[in-house]
N, C-alpha and C positions, 0 to 999 in steps of 0.2 A: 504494500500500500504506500502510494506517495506521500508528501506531505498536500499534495494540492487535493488529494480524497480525501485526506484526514482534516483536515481544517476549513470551515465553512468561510467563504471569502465575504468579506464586507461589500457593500457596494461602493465607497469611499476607493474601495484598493483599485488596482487596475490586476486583471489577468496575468501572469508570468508571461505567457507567450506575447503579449503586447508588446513588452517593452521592445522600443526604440532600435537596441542594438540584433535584437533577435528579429524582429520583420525585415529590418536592411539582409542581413546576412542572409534567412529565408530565399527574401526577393532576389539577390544577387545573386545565390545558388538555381535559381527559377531560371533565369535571364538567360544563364548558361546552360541550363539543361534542357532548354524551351529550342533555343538556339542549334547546340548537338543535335538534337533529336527529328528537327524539320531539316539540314544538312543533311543527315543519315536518310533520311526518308525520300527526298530530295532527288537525293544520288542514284539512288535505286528506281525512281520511278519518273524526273524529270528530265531534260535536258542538260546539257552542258552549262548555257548563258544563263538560265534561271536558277543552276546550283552555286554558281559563280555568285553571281547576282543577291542570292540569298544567303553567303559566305560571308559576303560582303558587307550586305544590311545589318548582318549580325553582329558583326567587326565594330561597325559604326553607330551600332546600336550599342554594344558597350564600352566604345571611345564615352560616349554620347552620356552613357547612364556616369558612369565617372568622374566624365566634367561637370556635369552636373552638382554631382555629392560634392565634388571638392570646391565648387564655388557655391552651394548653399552653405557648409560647412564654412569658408570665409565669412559670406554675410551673415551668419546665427552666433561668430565668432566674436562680430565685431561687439556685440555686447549693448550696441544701441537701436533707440526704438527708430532710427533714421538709417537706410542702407547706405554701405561707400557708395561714394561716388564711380562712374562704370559699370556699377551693378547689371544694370540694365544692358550697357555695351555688350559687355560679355554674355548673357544667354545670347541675342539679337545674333552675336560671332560666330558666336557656337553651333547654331544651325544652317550659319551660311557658309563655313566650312564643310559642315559634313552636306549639305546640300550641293556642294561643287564640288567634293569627292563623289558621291553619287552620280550627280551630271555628268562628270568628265568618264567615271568608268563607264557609264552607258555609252559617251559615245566614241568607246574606242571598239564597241560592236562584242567586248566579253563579254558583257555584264548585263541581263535583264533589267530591264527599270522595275516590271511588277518583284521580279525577286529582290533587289533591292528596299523597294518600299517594302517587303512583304518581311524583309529581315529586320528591318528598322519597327518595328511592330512588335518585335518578340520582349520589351517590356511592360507592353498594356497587359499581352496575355501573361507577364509572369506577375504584374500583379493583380490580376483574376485569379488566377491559383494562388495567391498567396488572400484574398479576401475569401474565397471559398473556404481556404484552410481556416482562417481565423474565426468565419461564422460555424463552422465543423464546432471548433474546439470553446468555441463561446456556446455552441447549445451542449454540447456535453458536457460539459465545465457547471449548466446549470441544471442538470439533469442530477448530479451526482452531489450537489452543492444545497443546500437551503441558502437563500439569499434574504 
């Protein structure tokens, strides 16, 4: 028996699986296995420009997720209720970078566009699986819990 069956949770607390550093990690474990998994799939049943394509999306889909964290992580750093300045710069860059890495491999004729977009996508789905998990373990959580 855990402790999480053995002690009835407050509603004040928040769930163990919540916290903060266990959904990132979840989600980032998602992202890459979401990723493998349509690569593999891919391989075996699409074409060449669309595995490429989707090699690719995926590539930049976790350049993307990355840059991300490490510039939200700056600005929740900075400690004020006013973001640095650039803030803004930087998303605005960040998707016109990977927006003209996209562009330009499609048009060297390897690179699908749909498999691109379709790579760059595999963070929405990894956090749907990461909200299905967490409503999984929030109704069984109250299932086993008096609240």
């Amino acid at each position: 028996m855990s402790a999480l069956d053995s002690a009835p949770l407050n509603h004040k607390e928040s769930l163990p699986f919540t916290r903060p550093e266990f959904v990132e990690h979840r989600v980032w474990r998602n992202i890459v296995v979401v990723i493998s998994l349509a690569v593999a799939i891919a391989a075996l049943a699409a074409d060449f420009r669309f595995t490429a394509g989707l090699a690719l999306g995926g590539a930049l889909a976790i350049l993307n997720y990355r840059w991300l964290r490490s510039s939200l992580r700056d600005v929740l750093g900075a400690g004020s209720a006013k973001t640095p300045p650039g803030t803004m710069l930087k998303f605005v860059v960040r998707w016109l970078v990977v927006a003209a890495i996209g562009w330009a491999a499609n048009r060297t004729g390897y690179f699908e566009a749909v498999g691109i977009l379709t790579g760059l996508l595999a963070p929405a789905v990894a956090v749907m699986i990461e909200a299905a998990y967490v409503v999984y373990q929030t109704v069984s959580s109250g299932t086993r819990n008096d609240y």
